[in-house]
Backbone bond lengths (Angstrom), bond angles and torsions (degrees), N, CA, C in turn:
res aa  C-N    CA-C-N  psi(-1)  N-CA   C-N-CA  omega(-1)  CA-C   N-CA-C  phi
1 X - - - 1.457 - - 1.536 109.83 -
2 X 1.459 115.56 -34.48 1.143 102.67 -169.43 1.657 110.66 -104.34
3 X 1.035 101.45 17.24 1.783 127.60 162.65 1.402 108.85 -70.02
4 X 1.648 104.84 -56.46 1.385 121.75 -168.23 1.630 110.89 -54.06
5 X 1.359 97.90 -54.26 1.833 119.49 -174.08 1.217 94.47 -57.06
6 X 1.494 127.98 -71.80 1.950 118.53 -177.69 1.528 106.65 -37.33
7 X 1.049 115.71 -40.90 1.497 104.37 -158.28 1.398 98.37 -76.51
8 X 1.425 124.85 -48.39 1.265 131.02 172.71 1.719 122.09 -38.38
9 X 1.328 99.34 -60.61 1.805 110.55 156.74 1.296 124.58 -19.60
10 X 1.772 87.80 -61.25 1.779 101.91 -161.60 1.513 99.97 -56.31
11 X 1.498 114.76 -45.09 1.655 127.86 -142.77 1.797 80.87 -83.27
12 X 0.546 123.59 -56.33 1.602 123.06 -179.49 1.508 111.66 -39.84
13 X 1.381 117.44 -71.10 1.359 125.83 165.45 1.593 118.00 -36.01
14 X 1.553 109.28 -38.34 1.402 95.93 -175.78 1.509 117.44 -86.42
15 X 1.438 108.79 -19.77 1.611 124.99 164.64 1.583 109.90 -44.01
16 X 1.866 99.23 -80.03 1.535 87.26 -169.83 1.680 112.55 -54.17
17 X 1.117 110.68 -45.26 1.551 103.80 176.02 1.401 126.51 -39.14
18 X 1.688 122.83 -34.06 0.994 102.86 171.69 1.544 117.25 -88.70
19 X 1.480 121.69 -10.32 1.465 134.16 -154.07 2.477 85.69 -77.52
20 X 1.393 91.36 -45.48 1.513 94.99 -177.84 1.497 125.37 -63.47
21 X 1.487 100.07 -30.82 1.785 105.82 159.31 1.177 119.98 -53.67
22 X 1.393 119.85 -62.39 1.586 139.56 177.72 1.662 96.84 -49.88
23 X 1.079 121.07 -68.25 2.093 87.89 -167.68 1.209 104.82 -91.99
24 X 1.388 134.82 16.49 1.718 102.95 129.59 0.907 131.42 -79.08
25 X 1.644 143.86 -20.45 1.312 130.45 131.36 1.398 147.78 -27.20
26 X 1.666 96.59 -45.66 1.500 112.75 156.23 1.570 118.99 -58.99
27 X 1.059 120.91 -20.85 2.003 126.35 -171.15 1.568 85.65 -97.52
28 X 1.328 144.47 -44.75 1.172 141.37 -148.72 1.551 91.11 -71.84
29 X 1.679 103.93 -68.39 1.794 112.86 -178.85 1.348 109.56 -28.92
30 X 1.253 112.78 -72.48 1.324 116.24 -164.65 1.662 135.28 -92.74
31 X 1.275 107.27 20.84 1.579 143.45 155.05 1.649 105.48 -70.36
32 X 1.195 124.53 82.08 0.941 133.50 -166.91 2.139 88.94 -75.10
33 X 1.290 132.66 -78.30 1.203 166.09 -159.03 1.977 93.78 -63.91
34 X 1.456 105.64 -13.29 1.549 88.27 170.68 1.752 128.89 -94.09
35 X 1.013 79.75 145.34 1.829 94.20 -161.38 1.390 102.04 -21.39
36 X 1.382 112.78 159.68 1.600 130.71 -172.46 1.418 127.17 15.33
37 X 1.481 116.04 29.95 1.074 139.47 147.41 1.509 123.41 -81.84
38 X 1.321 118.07 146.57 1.827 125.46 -177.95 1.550 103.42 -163.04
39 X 1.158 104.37 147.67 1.794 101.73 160.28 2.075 84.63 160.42
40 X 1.926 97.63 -178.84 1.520 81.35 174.20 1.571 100.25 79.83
41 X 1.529 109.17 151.51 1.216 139.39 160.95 1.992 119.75 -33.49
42 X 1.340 75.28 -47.98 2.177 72.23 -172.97 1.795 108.67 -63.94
43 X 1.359 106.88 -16.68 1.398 92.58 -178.19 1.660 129.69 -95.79
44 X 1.271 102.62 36.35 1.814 119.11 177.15 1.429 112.86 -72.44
45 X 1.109 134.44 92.00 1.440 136.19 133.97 1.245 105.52 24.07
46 X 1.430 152.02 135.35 1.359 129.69 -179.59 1.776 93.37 -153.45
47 X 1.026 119.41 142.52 1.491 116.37 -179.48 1.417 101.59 -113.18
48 X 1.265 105.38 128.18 1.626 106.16 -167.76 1.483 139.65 -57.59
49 X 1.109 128.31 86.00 1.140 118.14 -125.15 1.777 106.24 -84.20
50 X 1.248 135.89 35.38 1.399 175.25 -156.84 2.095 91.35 -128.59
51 X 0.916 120.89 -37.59 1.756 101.33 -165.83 1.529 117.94 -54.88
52 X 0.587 147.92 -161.56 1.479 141.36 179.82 1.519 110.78 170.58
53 X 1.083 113.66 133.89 1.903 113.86 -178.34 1.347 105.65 61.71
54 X 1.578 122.90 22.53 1.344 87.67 169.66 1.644 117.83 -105.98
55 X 1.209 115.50 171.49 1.788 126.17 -169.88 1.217 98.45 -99.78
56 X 1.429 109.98 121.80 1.733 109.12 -173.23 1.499 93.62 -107.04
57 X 1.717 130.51 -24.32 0.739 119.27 -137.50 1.705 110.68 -163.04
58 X 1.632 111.85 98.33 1.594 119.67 174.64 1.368 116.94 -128.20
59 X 1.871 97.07 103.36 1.188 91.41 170.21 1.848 126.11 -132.32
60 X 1.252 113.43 -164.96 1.489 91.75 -176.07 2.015 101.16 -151.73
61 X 1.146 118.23 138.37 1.356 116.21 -179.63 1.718 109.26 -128.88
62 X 1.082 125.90 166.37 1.505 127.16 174.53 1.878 108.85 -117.69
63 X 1.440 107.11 135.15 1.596 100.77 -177.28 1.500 80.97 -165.11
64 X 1.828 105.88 122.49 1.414 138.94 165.51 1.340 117.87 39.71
65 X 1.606 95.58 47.56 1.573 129.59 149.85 1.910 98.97 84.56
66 X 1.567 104.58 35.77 1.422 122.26 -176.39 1.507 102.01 -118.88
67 X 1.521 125.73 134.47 1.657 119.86 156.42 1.774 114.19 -90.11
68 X 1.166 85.46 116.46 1.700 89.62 172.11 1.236 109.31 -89.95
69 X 1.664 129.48 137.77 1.238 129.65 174.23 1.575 107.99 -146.16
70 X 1.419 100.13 129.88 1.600 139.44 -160.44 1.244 103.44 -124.01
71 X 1.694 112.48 128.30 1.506 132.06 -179.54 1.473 97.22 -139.56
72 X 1.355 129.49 160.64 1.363 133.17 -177.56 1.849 100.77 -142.44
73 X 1.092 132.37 140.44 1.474 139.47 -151.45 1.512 101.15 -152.76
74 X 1.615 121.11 97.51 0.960 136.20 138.86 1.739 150.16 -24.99
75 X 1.041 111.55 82.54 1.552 126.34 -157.12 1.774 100.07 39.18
76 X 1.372 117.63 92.99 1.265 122.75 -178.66 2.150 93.78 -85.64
77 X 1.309 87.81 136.57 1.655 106.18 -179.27 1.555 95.44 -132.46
78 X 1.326 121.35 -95.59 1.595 124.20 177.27 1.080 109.97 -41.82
79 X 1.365 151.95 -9.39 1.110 120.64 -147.69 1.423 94.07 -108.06
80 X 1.598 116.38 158.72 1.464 131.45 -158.01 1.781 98.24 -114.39
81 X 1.267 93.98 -78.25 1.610 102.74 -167.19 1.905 97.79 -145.81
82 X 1.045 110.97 177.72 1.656 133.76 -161.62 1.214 109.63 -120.48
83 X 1.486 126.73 122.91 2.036 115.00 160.66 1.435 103.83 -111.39
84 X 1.057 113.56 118.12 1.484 130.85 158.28 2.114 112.21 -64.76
85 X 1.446 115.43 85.01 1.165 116.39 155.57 1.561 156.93 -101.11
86 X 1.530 125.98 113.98 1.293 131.32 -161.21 1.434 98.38 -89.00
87 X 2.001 118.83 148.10 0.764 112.13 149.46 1.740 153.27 -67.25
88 X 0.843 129.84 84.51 2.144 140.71 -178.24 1.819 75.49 -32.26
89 X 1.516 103.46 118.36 1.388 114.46 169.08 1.610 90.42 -89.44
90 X 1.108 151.28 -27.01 1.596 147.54 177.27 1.616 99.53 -58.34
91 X 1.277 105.44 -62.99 1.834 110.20 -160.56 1.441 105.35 -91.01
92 X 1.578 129.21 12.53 1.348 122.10 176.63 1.453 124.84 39.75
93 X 1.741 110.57 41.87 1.478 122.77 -174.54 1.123 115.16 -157.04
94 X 1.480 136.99 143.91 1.189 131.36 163.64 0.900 126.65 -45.40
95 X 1.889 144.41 140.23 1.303 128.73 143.72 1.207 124.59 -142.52
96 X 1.581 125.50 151.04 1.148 113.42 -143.89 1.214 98.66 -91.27
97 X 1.551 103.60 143.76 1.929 130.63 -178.39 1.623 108.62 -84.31
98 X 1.703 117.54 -41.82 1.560 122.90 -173.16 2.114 108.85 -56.19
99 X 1.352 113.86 68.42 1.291 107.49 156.85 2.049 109.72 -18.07
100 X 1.188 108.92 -82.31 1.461 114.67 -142.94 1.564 74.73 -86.24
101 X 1.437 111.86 151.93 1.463 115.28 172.19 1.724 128.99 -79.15
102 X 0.641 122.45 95.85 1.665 119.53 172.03 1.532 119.50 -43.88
103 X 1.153 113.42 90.80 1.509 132.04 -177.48 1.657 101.95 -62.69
104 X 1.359 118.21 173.55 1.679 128.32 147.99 1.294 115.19 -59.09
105 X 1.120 118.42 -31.56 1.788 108.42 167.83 1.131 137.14 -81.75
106 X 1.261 98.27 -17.90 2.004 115.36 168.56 1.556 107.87 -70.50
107 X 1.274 105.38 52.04 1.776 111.29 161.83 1.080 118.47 -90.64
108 X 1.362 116.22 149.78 1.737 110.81 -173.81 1.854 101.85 -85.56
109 X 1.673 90.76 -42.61 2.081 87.55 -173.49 1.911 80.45 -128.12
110 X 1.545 83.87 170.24 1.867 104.44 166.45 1.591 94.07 -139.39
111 X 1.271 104.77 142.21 1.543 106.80 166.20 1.316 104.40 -164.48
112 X 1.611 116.66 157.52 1.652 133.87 -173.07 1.437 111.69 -145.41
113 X 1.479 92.86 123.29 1.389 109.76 176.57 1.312 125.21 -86.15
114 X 1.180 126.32 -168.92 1.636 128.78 179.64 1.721 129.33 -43.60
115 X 1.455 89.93 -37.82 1.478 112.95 -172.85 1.444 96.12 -95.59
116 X 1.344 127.45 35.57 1.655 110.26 163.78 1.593 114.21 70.55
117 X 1.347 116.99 -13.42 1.603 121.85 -168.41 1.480 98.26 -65.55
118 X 1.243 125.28 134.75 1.135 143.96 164.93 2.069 117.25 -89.95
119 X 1.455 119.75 79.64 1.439 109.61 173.74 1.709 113.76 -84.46
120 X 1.392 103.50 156.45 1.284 104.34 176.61 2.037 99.10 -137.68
121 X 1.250 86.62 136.82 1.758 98.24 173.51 1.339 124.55 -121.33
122 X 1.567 94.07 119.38 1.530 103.04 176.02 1.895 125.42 -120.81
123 X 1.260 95.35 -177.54 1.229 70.61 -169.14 2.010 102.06 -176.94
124 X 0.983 109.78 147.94 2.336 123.09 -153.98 1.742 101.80 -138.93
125 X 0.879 103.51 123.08 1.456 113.89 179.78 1.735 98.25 -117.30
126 X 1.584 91.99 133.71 1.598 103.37 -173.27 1.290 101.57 -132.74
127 X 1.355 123.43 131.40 1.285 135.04 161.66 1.926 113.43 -92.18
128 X 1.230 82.16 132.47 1.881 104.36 171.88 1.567 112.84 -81.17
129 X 1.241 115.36 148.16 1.170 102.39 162.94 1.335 135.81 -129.46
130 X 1.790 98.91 37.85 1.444 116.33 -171.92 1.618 85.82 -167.37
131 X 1.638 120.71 171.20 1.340 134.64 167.40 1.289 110.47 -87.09
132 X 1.071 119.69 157.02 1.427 136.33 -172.56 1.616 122.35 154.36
133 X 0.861 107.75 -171.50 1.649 121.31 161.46 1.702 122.13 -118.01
134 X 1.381 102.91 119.25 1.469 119.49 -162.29 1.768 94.26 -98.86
135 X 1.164 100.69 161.48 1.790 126.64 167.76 1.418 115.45 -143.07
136 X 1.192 120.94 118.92 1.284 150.49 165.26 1.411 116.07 -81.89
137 X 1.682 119.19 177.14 1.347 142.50 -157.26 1.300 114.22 155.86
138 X 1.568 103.47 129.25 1.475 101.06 173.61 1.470 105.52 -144.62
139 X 1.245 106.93 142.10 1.445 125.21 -169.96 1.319 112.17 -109.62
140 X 1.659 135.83 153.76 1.394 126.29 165.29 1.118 113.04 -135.95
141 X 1.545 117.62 140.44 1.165 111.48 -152.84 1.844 98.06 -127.34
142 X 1.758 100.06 163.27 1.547 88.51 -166.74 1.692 97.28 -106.41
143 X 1.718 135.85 -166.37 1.266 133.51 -137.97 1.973 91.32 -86.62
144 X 0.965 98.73 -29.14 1.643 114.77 171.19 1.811 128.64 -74.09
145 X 1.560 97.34 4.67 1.555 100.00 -172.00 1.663 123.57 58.96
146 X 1.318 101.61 25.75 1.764 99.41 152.67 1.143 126.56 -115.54
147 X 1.191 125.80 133.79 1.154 150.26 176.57 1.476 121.40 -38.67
148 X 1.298 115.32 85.25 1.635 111.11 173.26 1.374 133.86 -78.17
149 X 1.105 104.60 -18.65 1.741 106.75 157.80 1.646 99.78 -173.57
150 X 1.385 109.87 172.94 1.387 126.35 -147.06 1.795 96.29 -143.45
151 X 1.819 118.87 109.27 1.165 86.25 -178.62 1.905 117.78 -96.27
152 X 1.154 103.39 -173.19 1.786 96.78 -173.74 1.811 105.34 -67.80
153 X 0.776 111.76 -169.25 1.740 113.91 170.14 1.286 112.70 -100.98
154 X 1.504 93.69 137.39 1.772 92.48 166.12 1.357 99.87 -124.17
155 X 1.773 102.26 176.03 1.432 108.27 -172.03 1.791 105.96 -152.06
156 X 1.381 87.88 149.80 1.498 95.50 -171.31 1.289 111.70 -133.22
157 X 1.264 145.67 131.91 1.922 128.33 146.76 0.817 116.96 -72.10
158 X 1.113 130.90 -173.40 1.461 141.78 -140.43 1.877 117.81 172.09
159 X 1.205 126.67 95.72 1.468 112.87 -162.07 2.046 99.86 -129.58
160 X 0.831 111.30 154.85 1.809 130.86 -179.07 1.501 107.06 73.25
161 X 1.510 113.61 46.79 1.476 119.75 154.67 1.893 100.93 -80.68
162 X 1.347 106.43 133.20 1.360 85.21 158.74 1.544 138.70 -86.63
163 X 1.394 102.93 157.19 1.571 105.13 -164.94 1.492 120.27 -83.29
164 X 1.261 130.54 43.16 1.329 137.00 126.66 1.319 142.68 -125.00
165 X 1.070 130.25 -143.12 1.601 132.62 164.14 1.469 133.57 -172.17
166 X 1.018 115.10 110.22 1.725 112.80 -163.76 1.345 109.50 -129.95
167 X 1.702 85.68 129.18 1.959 101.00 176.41 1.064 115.52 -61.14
168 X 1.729 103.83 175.37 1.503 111.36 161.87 1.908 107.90 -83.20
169 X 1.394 93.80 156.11 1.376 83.34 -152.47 1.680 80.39 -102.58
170 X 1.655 94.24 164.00 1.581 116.49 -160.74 1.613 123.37 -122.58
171 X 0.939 139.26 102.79 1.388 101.30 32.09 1.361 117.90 -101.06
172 X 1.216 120.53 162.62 1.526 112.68 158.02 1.576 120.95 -143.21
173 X 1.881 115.82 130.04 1.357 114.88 23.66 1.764 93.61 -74.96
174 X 1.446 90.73 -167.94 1.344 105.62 -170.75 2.031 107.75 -159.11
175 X 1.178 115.26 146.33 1.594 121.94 175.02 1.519 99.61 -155.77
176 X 1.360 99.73 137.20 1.284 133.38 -45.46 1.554 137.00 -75.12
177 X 1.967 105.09 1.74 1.239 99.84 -159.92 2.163 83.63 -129.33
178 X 1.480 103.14 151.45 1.727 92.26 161.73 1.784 87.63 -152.82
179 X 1.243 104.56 178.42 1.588 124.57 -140.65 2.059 80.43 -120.91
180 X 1.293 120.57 128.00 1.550 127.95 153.18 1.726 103.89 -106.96
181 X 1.213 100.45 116.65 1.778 108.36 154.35 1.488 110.38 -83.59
182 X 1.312 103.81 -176.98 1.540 114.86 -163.71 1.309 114.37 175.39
183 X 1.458 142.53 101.01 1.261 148.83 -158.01 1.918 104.14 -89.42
184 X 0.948 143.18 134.64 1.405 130.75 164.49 1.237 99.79 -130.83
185 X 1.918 117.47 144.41 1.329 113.62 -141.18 1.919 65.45 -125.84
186 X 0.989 143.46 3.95 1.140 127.85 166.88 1.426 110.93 -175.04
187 X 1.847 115.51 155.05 1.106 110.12 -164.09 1.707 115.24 -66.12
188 X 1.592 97.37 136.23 1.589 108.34 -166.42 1.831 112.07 -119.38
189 X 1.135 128.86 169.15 0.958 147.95 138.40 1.689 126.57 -52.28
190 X 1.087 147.88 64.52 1.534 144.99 -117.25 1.454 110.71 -134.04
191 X 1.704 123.80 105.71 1.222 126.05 167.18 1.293 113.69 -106.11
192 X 0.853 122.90 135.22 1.320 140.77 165.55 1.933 133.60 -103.36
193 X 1.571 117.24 91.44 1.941 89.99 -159.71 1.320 92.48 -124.14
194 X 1.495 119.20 -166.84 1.283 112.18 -168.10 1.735 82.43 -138.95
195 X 1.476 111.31 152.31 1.677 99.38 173.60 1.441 107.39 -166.33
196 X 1.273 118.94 149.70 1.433 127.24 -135.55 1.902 88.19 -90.43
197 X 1.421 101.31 -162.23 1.321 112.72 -168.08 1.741 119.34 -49.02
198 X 1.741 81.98 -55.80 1.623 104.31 -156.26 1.851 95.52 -97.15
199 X 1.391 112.19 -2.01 1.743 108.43 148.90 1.643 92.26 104.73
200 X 1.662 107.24 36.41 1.392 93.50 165.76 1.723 110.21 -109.65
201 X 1.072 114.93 149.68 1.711 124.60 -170.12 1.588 114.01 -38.73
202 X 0.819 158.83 97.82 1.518 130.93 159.89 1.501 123.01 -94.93
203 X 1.445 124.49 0.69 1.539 104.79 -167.17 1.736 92.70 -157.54
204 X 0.913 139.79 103.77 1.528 131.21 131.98 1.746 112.77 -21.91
205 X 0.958 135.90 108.35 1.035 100.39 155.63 2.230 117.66 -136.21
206 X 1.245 98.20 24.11 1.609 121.87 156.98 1.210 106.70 -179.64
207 X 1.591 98.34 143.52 1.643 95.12 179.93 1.998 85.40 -166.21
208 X 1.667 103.46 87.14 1.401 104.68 164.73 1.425 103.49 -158.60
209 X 0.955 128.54 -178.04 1.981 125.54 125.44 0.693 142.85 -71.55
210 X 1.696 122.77 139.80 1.448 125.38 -121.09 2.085 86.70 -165.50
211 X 1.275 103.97 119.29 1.074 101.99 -156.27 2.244 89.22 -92.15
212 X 1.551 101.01 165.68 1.748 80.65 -175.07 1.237 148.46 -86.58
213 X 0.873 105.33 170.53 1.574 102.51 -151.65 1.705 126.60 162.88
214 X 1.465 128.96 156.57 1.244 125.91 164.86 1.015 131.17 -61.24
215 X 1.036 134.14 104.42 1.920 126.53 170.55 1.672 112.68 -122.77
216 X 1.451 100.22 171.53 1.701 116.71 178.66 1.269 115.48 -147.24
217 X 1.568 110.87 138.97 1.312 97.91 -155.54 1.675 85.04 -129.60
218 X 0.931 133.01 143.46 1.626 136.07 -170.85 1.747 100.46 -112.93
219 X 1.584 101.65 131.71 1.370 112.41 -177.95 1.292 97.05 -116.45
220 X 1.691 108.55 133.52 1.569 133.36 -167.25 1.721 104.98 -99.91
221 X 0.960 134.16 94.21 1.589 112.81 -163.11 1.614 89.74 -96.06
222 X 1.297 131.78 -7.57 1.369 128.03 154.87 1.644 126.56 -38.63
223 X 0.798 71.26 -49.44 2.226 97.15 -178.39 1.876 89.99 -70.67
224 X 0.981 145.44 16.74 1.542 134.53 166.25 1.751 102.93 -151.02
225 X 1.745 102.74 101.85 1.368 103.47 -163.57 1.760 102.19 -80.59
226 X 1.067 122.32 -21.64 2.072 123.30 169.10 1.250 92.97 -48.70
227 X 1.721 147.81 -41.81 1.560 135.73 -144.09 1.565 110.52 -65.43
228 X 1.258 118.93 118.17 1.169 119.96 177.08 1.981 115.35 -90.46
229 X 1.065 104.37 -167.31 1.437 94.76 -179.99 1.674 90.46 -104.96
230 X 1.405 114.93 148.55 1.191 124.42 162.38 2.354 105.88 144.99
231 X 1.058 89.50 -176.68 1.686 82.48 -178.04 1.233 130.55 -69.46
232 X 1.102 133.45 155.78 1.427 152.95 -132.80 1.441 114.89 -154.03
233 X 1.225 125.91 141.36 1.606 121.38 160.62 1.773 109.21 -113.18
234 X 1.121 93.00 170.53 1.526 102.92 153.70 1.648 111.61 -163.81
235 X 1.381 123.20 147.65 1.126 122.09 -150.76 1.908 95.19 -138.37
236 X 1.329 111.08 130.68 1.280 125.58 -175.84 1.878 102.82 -110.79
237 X 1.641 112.69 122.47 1.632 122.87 -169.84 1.119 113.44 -126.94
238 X 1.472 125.27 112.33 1.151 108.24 171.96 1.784 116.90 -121.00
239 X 0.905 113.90 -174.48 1.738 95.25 -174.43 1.510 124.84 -92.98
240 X 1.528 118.12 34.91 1.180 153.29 159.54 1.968 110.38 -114.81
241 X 1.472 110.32 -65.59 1.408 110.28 -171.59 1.431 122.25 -125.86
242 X 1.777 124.79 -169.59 1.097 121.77 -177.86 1.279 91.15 -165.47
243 X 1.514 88.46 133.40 1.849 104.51 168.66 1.690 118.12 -138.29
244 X 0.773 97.06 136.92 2.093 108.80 169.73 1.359 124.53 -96.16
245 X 0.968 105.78 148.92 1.403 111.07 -174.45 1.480 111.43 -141.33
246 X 1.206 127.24 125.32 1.828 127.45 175.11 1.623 104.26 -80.85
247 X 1.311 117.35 159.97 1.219 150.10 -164.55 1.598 131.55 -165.18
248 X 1.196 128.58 111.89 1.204 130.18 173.51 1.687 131.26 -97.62
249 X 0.784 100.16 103.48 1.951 124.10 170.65 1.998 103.20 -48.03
250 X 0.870 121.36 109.89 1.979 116.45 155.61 1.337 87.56 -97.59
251 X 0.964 109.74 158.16 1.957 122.81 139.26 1.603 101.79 -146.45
């Protein structure tokens, strides 16, 4: 009998003992709020959905010799309008490229997520007009012209712009003589011709190397007594590129 009772004891003792392990484990699990514990719903990342004006987002890509540039703006409230600024490698300063102003409504998308956040996406496409590596900046400004934030610079290269640039030439129309400019951003190989409707030659009018620089070259349509009145080309070559240009003849 008194075999029975020890044994009985023991088995008892080892019961509650284990029954008392088990719900402190159980209080540990489900103690969401006890120290260095996480898991469950309360622990989501949450972006405050109170921010306002802030810039989540400056970036910049290149596509068919174009800079695309993308900023993203966080429940915008103050904010007025946008300056898109490149660095002037001459004047060692930013200045701003956006002619027409980029308002708060000149967003490309709006969208809102879970948390009430309001994003807005915008976005300025800038053409180069030479290769290199460009630097940007963009600032936003509120209805009063202050500055609510300033973003850092980014930078991009940029390569197979061609390396000059030539106006329309002036006057046009024109009788009998008008003036073509032409920018060359480095010393080139340089033709210059003039050619009638249906693409036959009429004029040399440069054909050397020409180190860079601005020039103008004046076309005499006097000096070619066949020239009738009506349109004209002239075509600028260098041993990288080629460009055309239309022109109209009166007489």
């Amino acid at each position: 009998m008194i075999k029975i009772l020890l044994i009985l004891a023991f088995v008892l003792q080892i019961f509650f003992t284990f029954s008392s392990f088990s719900g402190e484990n159980d209080n540990l699990i489900s103690d969401k709020n006890a120290p260095g514990i996480t898991g469950g719903d309360d622990d989501k990342t949450e972006t405050p959905s109170d921010s306002a004006d802030a810039l989540s987002v400056f970036s910049a890509k290149i596509k068919d010799k174009t800079v695309y540039l993308n900023w993203r703006v966080l429940n915008p409230k103050n904010i007025a309008y946008f300056e898109v600024l490149r660095l002037d490698p001459k004047k060692k300063e930013y200045v701003k490229i956006n002619d027409d102003r980029i308002g708060k409504d000149d967003f490309l998308e709006k969208n809102e997520n879970d948390n009430k956040v309001f994003t807005y996406l915008y976005d300025y496409e800038d053409s180069p007009e030479r290769d290199g590596v460009y630097y940007y900046k963009l600032k936003g400004y509120s209805s009063n012209g202050n500055v609510l934030f300033e973003a850092d610079e980014i930078k991009i290269g940029i390569t197979g712009i061609r390396n000059f640039k030539i106006e329309q030439n002036t006057p046009n129309p024109f009788n009998p003589t008008t003036n073509i400019t032409y920018e060359l951003y480095d010393a080139s190989f340089v033709k210059l011709k003039v050619f009638d409707l249906i693409g036959k030659e009429i004029a040399t009018l440069v054909e050397g190397t020409q180190p860079k620089g601005i020039y103008t070259v004046t076309f005499d349509a006097s000096k070619y007594a066949n020239l009738t009145s009506g349109i004209y080309f002239y075509k600028l070559e260098t041993d990288k590129y080629s460009e055309v240009k239309k022109m109209i003849l009166t007489k």
